[in-house]
MARDREN-67767 format. One record per residue (C-alpha): residue in one letter; y, x, z negated. Coordinates in steps of 0.1 Angstrom, whole numbers, plus 2048, in hexadecimal, padded with zeros to 3 digits. Example, Ala and Ser with C-alpha at 12.3 -4.5 7.8 and 13.67 -1.06 7.14 Angstrom:
a7D387B7B2 s7F58897B9 
END
This chain:
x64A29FA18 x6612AA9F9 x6652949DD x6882969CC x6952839AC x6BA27F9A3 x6C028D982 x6DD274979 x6C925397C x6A625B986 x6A82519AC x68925B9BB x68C2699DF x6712719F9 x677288A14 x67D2AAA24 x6A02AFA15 x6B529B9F6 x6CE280A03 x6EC288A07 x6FB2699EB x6E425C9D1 x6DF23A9E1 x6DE2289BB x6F823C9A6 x70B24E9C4 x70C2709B5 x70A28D9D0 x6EC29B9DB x6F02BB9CA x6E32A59A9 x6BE2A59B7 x6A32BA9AA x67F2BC9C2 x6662B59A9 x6402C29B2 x6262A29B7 
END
């Protein structure tokens, strides 16, 4: 499993792709960045 943070508010989002809306600040998925654990 990926691990992706939204680099508007900080939304932290586990799984195998982003989302496609930032559930908390509703920017588009292209705003997440896969961090490395």
């Amino acid at each position: 499993m990926k691990t992706f943070v939204c680099t508007v508010c900080g939304y932290v989002h586990h799984g195998d792709t982003p989302p496609a809306i930032c559930p908390k600040c509703k920017q588009p998925g292209s705003k997440f960045k896969e961090v490395k654990a």
